[in-house]
Every structure is written in C-alpha cells, then in structure tokens.
Backbone of each chain as nested JSON, in Angstrom:
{
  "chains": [
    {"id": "A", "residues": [
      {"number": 1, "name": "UNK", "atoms": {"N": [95.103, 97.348, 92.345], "CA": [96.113, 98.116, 93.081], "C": [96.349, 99.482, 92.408]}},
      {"number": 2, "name": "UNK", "atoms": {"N": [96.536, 100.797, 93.203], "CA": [96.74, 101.6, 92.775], "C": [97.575, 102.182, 93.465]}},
      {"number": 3, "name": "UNK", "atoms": {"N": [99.332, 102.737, 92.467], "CA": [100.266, 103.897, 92.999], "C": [99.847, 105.471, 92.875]}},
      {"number": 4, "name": "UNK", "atoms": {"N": [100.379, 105.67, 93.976], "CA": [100.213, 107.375, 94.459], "C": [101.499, 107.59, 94.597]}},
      {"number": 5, "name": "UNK", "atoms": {"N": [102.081, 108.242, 93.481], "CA": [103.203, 108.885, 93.474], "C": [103.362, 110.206, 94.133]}},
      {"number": 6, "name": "UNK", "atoms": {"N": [103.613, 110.549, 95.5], "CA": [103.479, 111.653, 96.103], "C": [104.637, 112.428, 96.432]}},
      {"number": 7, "name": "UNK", "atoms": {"N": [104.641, 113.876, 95.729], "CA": [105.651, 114.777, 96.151], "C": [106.01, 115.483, 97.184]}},
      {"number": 8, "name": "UNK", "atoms": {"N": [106.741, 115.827, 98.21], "CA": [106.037, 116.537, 99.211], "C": [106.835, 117.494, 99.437]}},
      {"number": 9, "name": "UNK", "atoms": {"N": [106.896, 119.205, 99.31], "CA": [108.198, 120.119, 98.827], "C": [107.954, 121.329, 99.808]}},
      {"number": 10, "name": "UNK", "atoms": {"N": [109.513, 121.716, 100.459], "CA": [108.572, 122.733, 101.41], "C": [108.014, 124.098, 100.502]}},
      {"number": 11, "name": "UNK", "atoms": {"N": [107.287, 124.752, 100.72], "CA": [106.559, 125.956, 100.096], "C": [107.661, 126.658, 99.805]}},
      {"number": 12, "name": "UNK", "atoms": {"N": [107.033, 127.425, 99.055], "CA": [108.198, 128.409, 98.311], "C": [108.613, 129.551, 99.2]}},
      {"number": 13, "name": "UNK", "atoms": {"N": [108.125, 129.862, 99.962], "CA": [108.663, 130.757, 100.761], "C": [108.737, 130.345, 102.222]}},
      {"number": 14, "name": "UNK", "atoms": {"N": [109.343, 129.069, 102.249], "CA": [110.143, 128.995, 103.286], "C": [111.919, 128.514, 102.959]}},
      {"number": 15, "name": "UNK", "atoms": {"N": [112.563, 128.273, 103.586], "CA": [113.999, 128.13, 103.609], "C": [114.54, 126.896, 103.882]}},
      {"number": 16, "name": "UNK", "atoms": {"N": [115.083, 126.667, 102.612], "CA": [115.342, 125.311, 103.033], "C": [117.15, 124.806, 103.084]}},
      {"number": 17, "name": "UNK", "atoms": {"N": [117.461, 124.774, 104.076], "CA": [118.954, 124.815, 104.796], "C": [119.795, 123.792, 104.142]}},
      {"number": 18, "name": "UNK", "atoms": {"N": [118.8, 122.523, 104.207], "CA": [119.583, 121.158, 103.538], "C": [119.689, 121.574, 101.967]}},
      {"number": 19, "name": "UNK", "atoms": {"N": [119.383, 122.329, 101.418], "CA": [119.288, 122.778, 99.824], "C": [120.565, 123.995, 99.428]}},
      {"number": 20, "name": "UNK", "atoms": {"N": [120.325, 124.489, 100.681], "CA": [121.56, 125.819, 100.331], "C": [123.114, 124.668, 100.543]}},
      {"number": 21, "name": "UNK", "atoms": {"N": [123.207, 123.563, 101.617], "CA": [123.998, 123.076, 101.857], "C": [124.385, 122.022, 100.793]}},
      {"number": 22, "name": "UNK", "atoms": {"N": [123.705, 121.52, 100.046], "CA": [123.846, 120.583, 99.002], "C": [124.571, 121.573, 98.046]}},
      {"number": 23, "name": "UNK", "atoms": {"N": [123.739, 123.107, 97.6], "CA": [124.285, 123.773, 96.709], "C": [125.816, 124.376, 97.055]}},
      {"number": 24, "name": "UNK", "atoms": {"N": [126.342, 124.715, 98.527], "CA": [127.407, 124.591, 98.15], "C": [128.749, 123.507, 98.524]}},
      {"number": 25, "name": "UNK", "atoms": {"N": [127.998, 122.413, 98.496], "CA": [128.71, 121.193, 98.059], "C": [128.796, 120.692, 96.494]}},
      {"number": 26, "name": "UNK", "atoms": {"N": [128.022, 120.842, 96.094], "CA": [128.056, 120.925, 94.349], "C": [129.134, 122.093, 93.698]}},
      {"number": 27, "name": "UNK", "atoms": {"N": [128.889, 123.636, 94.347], "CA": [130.208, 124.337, 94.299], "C": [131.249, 123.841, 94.598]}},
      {"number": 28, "name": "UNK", "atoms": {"N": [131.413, 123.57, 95.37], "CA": [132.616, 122.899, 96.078], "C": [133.744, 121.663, 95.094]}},
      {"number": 29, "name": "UNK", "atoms": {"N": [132.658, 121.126, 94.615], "CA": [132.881, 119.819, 93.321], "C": [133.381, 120.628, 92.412]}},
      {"number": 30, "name": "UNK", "atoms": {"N": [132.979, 121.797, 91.791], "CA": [133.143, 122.237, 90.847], "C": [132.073, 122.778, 89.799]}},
      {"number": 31, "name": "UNK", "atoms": {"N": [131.016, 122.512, 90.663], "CA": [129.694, 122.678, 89.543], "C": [129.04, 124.372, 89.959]}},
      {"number": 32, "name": "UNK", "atoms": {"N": [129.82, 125.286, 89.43], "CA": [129.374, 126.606, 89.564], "C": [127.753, 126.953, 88.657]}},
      {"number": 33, "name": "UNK", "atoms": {"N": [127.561, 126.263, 87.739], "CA": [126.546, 126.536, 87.618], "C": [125.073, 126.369, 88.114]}},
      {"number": 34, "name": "UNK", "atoms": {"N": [125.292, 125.186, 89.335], "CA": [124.211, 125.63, 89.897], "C": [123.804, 126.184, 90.542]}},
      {"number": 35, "name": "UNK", "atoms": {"N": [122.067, 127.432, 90.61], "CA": [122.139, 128.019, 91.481], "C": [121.185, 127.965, 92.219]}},
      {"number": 36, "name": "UNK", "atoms": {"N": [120.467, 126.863, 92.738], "CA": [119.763, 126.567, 93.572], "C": [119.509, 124.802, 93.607]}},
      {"number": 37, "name": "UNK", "atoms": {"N": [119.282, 125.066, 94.632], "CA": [118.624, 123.073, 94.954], "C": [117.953, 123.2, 96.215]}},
      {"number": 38, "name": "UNK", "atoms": {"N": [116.405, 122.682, 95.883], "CA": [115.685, 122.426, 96.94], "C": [115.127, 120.893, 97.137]}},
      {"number": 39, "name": "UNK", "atoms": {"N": [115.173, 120.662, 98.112], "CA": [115.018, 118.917, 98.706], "C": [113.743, 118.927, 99.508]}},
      {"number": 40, "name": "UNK", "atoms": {"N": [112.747, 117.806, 98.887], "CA": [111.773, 117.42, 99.515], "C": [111.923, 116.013, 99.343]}},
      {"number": 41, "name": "UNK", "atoms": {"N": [110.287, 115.307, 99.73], "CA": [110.106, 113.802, 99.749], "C": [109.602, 113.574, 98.876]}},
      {"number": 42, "name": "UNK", "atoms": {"N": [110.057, 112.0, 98.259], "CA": [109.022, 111.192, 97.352], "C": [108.778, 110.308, 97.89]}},
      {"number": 43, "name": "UNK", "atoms": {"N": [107.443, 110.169, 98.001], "CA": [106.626, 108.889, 98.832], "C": [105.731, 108.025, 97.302]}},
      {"number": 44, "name": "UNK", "atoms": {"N": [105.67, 106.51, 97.392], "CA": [105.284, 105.696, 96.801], "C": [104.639, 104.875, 97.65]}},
      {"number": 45, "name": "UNK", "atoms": {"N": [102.952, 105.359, 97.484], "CA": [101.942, 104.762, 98.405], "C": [101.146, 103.431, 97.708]}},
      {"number": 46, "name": "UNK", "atoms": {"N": [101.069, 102.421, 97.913], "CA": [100.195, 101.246, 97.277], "C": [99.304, 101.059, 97.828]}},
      {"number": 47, "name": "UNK", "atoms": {"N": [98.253, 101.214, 97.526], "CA": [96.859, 100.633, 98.044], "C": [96.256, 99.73, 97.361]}},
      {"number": 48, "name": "UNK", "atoms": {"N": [95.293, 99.082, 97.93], "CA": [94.597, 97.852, 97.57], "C": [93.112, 98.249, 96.959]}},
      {"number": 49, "name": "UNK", "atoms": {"N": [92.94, 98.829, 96.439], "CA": [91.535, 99.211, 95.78], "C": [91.952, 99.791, 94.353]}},
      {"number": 50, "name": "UNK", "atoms": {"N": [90.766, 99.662, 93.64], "CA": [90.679, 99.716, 92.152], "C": [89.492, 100.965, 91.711]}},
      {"number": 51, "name": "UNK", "atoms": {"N": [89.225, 101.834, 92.764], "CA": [88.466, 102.667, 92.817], "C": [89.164, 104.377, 93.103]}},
      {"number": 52, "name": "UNK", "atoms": {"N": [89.608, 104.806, 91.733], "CA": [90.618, 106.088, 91.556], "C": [89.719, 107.312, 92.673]}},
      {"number": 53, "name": "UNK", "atoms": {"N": [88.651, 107.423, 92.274], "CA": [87.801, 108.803, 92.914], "C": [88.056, 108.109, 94.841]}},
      {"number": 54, "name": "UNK", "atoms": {"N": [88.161, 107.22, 95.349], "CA": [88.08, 107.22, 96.438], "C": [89.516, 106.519, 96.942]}},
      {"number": 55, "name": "UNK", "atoms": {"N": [90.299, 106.456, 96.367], "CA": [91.954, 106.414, 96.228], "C": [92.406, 107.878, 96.386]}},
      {"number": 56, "name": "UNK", "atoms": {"N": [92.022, 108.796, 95.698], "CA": [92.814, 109.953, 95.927], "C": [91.789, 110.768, 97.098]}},
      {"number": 57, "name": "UNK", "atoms": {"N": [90.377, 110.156, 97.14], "CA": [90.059, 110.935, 98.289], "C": [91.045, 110.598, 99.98]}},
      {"number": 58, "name": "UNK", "atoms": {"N": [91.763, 109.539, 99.703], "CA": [91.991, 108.962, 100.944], "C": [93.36, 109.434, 101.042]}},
      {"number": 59, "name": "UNK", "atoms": {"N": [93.851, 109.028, 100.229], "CA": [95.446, 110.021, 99.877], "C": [95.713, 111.144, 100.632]}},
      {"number": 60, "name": "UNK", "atoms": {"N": [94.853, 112.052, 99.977], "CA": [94.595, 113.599, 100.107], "C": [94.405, 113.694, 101.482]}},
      {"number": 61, "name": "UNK", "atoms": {"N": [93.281, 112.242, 102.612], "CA": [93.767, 112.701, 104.042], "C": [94.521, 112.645, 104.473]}},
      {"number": 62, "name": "UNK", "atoms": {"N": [95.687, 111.285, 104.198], "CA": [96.711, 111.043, 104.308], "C": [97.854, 112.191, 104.534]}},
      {"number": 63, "name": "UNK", "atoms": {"N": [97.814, 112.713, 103.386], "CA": [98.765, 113.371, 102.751], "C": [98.675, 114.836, 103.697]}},
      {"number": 64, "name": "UNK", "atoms": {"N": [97.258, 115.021, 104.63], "CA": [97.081, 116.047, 105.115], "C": [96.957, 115.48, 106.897]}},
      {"number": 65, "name": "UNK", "atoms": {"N": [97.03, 114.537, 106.954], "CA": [97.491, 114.018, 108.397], "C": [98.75, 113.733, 109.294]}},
      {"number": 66, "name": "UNK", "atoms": {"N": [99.03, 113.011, 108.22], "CA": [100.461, 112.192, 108.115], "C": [101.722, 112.63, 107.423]}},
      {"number": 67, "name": "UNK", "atoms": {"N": [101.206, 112.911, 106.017], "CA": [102.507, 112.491, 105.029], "C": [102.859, 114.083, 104.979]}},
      {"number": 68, "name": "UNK", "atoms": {"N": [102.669, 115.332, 105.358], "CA": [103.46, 116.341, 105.015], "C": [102.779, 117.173, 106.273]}},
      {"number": 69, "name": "UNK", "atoms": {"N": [103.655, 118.248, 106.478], "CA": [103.325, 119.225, 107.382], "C": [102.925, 120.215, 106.773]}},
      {"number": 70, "name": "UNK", "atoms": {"N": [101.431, 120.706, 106.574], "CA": [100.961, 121.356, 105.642], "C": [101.256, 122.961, 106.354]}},
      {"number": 71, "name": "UNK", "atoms": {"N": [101.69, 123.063, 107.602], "CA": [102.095, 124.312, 108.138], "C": [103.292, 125.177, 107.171]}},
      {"number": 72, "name": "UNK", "atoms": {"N": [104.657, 124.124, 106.755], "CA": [105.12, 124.585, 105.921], "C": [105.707, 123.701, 104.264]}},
      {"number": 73, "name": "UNK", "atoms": {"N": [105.064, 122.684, 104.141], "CA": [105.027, 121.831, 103.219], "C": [103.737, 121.912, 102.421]}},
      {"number": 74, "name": "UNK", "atoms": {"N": [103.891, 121.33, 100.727], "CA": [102.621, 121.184, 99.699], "C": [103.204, 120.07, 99.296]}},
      {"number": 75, "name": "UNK", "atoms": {"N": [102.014, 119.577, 98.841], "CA": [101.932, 117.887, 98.245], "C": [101.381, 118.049, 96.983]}},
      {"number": 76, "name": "UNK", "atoms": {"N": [101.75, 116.864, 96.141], "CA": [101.078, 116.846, 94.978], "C": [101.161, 115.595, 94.425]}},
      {"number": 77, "name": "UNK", "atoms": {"N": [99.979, 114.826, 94.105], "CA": [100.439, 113.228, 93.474], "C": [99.773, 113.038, 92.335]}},
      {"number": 78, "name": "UNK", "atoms": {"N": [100.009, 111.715, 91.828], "CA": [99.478, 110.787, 90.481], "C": [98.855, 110.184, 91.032]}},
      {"number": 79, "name": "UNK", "atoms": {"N": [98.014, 109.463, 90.216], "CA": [97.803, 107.335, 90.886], "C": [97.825, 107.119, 89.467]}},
      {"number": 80, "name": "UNK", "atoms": {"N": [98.842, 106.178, 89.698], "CA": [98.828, 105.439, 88.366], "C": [98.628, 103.254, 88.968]}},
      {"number": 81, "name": "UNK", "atoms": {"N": [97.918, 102.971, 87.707], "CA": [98.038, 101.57, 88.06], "C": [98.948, 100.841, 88.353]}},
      {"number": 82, "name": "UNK", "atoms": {"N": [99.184, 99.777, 89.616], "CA": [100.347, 99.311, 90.028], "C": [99.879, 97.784, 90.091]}}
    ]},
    {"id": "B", "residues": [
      {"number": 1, "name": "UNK", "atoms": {"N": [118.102, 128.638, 81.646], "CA": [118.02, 128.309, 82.992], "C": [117.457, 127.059, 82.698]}},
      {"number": 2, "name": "UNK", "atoms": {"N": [117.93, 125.849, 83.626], "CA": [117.453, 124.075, 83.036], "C": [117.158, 124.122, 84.69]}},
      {"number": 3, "name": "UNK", "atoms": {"N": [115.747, 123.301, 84.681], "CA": [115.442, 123.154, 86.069], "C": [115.573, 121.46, 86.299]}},
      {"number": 4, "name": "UNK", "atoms": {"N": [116.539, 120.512, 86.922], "CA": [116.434, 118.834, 86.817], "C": [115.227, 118.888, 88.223]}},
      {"number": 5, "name": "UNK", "atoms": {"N": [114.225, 117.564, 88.056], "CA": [113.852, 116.674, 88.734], "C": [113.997, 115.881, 89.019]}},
      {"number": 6, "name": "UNK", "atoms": {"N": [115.244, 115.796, 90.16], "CA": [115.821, 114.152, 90.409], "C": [114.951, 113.575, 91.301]}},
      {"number": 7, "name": "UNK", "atoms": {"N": [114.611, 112.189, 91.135], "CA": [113.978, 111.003, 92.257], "C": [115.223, 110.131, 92.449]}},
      {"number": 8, "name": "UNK", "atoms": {"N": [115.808, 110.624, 93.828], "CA": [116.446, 108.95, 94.116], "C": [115.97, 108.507, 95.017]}},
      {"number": 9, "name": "UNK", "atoms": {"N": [115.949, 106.904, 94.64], "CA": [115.737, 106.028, 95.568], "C": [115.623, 105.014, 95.342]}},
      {"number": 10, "name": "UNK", "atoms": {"N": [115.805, 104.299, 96.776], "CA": [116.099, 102.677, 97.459], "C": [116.219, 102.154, 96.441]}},
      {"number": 11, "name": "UNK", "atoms": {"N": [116.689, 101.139, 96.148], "CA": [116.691, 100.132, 94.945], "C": [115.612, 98.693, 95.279]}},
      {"number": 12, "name": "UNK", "atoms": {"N": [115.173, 98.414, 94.73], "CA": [113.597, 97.66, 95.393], "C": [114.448, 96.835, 96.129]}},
      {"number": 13, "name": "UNK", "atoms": {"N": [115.775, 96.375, 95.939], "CA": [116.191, 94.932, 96.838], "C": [116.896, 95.684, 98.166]}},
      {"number": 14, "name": "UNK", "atoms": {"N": [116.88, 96.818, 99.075], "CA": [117.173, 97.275, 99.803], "C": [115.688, 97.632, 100.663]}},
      {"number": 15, "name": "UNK", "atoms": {"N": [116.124, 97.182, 102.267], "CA": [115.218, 97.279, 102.899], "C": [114.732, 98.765, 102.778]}},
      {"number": 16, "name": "UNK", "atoms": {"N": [113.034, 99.202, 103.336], "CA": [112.97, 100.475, 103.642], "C": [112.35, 100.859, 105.269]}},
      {"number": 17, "name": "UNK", "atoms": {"N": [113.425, 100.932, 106.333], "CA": [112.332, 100.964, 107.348], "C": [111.462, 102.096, 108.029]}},
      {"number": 18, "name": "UNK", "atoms": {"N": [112.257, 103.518, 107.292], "CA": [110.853, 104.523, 107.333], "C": [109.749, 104.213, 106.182]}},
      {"number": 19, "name": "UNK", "atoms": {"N": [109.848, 103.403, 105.498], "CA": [108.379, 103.384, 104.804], "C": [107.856, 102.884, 105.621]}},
      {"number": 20, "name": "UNK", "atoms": {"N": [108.599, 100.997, 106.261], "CA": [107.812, 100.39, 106.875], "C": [106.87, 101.001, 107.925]}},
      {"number": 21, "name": "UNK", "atoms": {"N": [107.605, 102.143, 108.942], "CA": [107.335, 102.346, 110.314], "C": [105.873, 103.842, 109.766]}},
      {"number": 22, "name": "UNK", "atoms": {"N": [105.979, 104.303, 108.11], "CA": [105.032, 104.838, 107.974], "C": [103.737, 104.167, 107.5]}},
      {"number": 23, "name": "UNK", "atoms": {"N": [103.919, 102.928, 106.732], "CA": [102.953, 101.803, 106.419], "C": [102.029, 101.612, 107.94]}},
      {"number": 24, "name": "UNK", "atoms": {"N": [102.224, 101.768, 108.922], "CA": [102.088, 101.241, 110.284], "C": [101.757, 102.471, 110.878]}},
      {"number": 25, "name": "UNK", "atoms": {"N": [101.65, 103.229, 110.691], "CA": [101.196, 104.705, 111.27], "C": [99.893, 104.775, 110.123]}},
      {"number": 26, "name": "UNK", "atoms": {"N": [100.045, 104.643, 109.226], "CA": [98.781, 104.723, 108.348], "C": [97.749, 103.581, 109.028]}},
      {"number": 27, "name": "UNK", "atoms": {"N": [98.34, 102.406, 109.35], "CA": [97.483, 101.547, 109.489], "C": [96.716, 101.843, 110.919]}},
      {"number": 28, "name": "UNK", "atoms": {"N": [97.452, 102.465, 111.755], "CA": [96.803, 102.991, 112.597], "C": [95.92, 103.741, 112.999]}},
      {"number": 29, "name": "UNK", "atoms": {"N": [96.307, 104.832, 111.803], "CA": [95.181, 105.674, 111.447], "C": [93.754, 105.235, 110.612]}},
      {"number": 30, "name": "UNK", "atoms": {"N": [93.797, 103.779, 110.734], "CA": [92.774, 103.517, 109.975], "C": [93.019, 103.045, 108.511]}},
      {"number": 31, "name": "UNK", "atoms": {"N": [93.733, 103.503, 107.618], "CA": [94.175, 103.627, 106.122], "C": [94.847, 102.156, 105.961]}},
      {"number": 32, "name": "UNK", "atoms": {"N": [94.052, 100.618, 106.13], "CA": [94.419, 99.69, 105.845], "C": [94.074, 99.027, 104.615]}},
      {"number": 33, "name": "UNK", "atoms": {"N": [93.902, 99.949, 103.742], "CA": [93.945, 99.707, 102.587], "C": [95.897, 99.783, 101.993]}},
      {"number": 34, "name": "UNK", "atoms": {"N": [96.456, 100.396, 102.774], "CA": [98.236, 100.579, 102.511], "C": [98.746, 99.34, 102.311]}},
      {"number": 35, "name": "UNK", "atoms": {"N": [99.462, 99.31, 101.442], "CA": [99.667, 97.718, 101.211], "C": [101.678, 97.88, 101.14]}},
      {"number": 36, "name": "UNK", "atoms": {"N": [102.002, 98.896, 101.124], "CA": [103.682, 99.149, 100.845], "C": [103.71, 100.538, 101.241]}},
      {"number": 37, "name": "UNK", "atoms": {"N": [104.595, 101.072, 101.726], "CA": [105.172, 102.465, 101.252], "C": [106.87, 102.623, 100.742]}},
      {"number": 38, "name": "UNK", "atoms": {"N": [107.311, 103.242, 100.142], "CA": [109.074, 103.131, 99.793], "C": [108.953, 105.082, 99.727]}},
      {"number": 39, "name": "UNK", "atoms": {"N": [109.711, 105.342, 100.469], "CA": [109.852, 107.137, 100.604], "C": [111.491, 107.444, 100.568]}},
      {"number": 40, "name": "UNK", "atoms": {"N": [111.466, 108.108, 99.356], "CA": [113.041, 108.604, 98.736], "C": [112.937, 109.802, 98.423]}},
      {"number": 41, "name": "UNK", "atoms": {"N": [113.835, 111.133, 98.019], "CA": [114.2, 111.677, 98.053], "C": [113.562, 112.476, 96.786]}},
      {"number": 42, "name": "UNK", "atoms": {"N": [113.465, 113.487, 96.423], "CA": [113.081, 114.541, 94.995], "C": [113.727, 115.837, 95.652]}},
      {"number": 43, "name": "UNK", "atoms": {"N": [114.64, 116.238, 94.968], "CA": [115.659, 117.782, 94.127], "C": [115.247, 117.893, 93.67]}},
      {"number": 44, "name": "UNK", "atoms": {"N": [115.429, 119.559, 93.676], "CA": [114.962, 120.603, 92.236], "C": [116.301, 121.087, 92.295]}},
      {"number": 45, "name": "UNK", "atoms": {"N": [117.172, 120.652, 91.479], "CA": [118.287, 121.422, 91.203], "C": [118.052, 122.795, 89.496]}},
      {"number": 46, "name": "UNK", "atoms": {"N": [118.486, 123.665, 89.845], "CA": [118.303, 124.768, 89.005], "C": [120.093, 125.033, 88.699]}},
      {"number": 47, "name": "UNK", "atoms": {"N": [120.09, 124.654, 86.952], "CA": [121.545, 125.362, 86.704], "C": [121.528, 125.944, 85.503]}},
      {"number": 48, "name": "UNK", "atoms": {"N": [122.432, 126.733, 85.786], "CA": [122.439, 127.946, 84.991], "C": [122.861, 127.728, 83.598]}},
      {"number": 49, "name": "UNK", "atoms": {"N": [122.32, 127.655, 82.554], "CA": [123.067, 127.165, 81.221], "C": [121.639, 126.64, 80.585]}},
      {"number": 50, "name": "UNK", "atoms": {"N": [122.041, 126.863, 78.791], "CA": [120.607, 126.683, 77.606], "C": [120.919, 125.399, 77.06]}},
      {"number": 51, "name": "UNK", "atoms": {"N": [122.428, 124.337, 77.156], "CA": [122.836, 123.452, 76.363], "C": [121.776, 121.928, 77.911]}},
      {"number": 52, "name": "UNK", "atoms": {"N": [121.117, 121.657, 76.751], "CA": [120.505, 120.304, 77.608], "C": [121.627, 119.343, 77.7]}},
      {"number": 53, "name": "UNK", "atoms": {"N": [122.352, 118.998, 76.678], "CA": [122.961, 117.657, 76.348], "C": [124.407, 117.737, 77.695]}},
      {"number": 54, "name": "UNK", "atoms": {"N": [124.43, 119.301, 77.545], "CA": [125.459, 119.5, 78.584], "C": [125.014, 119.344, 79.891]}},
      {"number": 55, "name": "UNK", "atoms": {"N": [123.787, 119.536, 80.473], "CA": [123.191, 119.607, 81.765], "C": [123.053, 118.552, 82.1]}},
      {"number": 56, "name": "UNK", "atoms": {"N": [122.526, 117.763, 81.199], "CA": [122.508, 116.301, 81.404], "C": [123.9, 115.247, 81.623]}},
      {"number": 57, "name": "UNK", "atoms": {"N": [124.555, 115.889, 81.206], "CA": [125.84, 114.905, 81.863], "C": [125.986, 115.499, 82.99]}},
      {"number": 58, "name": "UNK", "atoms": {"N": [125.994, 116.766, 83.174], "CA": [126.975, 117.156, 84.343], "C": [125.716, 116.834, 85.617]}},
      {"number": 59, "name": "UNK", "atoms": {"N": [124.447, 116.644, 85.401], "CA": [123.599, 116.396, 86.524], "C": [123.868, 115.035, 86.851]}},
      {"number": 60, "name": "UNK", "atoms": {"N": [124.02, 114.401, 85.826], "CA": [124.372, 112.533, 85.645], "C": [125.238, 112.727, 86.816]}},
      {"number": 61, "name": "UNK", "atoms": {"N": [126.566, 113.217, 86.94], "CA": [127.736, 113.345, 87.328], "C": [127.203, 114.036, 89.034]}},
      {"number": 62, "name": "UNK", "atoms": {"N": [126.3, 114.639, 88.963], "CA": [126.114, 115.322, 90.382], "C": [125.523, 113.918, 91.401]}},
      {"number": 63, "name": "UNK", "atoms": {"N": [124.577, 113.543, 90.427], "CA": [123.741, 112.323, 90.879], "C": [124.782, 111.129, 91.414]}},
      {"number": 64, "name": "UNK", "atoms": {"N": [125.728, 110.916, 90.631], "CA": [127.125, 109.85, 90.385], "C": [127.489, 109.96, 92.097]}},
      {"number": 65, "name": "UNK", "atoms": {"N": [128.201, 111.633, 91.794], "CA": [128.749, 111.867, 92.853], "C": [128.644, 112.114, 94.638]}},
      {"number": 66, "name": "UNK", "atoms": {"N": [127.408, 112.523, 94.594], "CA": [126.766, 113.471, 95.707], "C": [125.422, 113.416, 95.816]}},
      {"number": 67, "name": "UNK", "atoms": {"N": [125.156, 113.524, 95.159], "CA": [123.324, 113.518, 94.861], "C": [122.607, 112.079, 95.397]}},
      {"number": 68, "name": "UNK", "atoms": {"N": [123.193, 111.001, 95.125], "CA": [122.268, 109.6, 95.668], "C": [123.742, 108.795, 96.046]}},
      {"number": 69, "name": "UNK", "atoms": {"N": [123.629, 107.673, 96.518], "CA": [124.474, 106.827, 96.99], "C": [124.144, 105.48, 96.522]}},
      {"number": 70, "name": "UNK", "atoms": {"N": [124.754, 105.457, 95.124], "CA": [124.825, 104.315, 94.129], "C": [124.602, 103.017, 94.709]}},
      {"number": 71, "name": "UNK", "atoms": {"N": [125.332, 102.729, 95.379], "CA": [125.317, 101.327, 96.462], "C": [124.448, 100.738, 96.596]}},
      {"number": 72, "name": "UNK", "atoms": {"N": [122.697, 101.849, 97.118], "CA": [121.842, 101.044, 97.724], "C": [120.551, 101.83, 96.885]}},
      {"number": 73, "name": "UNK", "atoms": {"N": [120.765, 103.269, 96.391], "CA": [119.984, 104.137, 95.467], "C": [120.094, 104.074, 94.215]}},
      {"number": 74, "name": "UNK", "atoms": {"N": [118.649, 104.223, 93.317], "CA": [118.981, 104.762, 92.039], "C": [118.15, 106.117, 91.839]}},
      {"number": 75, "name": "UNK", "atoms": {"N": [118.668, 106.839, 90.859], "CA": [118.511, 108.063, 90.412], "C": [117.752, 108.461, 89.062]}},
      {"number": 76, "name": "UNK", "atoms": {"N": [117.079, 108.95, 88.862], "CA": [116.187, 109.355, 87.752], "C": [115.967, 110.991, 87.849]}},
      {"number": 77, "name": "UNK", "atoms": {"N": [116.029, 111.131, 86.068], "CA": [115.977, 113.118, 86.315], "C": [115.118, 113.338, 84.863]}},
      {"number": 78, "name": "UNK", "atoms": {"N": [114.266, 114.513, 85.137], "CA": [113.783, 114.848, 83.858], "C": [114.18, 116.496, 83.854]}},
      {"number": 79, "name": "UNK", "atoms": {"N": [114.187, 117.412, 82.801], "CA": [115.32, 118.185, 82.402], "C": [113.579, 118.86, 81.855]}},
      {"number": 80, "name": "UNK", "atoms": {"N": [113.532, 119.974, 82.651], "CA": [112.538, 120.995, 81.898], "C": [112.751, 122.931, 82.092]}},
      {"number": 81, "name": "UNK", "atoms": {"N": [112.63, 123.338, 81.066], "CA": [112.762, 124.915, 80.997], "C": [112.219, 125.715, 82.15]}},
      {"number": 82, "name": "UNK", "atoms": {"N": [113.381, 126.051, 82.635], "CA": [112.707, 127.33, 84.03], "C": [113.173, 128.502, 84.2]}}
    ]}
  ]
}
C-alpha cells in the first residue's frame, strides 16, 4: 500500500476570498498579527500497489483529471508507505 | 515573518463522504487501484512576528478557536521562516 499525501493550493496569483475572510475573522478574535491566510485541499489517496514509479505516475493523472483544477490550482504530493 | 502549515482533519472515527463520493469517481475513471480517500483542509497562515514559541501558541489558539472544529477534526502545524 502506498499514501499520496496531496496538496492542492490555488496559484499564487489568483484570489482567494475564503482566505481574506478567515483573515479577517482571526482580526476580529484579536489576532492582528496575521497577515495573510490562504486555504486549499489535503487529499490522502491509498492505493493498492507497491510499485512507487507507477504510483505517482497515476497520481499525477489523477491529480490532473480529477483532484485539482489545474486552470487555477497546483498540486504537489509524497507517497509514503501506508 | 512565521509562515504555519496547518492540516486539519476528520478524525479517522468520523465518517468522510466527499472522500467516499471521490473514491468512486476515481473508480470510474478507471483508478481501481484507490483503496480510501479522506480530503481535509491545508492553511497557509502568515503572521507577522520572529518569536516561534509565541506563534505557536497563538496559532494553537487560532486552530482551538476557528481554524478546525475540535469535535470531529484534528489539527497539525509546522512553523517555517517566510
């Protein structure tokens, strides 16, 4: 078995609304020092094979089909043994 | 400037049914090698300040408060220079 710890974050130059809104809810609390927060996904993929080079080849379609909108999202993962 | 990497999420004994309903879109696509998915949340919170020991509580405290929902989430952060 192998985990694919996958990040999935929108690009840096797009805008991310749920992040400005978290940041000023954290103001709001009292926490002036922060000055940014951006929110993406963590996905925890398990697969059934023991073969890393064709684990992350499959990922990587995944990850470019399914798991992120590469229009304005980037991905980035591990595989670690699970 | 302290940049946190928070992961929250599900606590393994809480159902997940967007993993499930993405486990099942993979499988559709062919990718039946998927054996689980669990998809939670990753922040980049950025705050302003050089004291770690201090960032680290007060992120503890963001996480506590606002950041994940203790109940059914847990929270994890790693603390690196940005």
């Amino acid at each position: 078995m192998i985990l694919a710890r996958i990040h999935v974050t929108l690009k840096a130059s797009v805008l991310d609304p749920q992040g400005t809104a978290v940041t000023k809810s954290l103001h709001a609390l009292g926490y002036d020092e922060v000055t940014d927060v951006r929110i993406g996904k963590f996905l925890e993929v398990k697969v059934d094979t023991t073969d890393r080079a064709v684990a992350e080849e499959r990922i990587t379609e995944m990850c470019e089909k399914l798991l992120s909108n590469t229009v304005i999202e980037k991905y980035e993962f591990q595989l670690v043994e699970a």
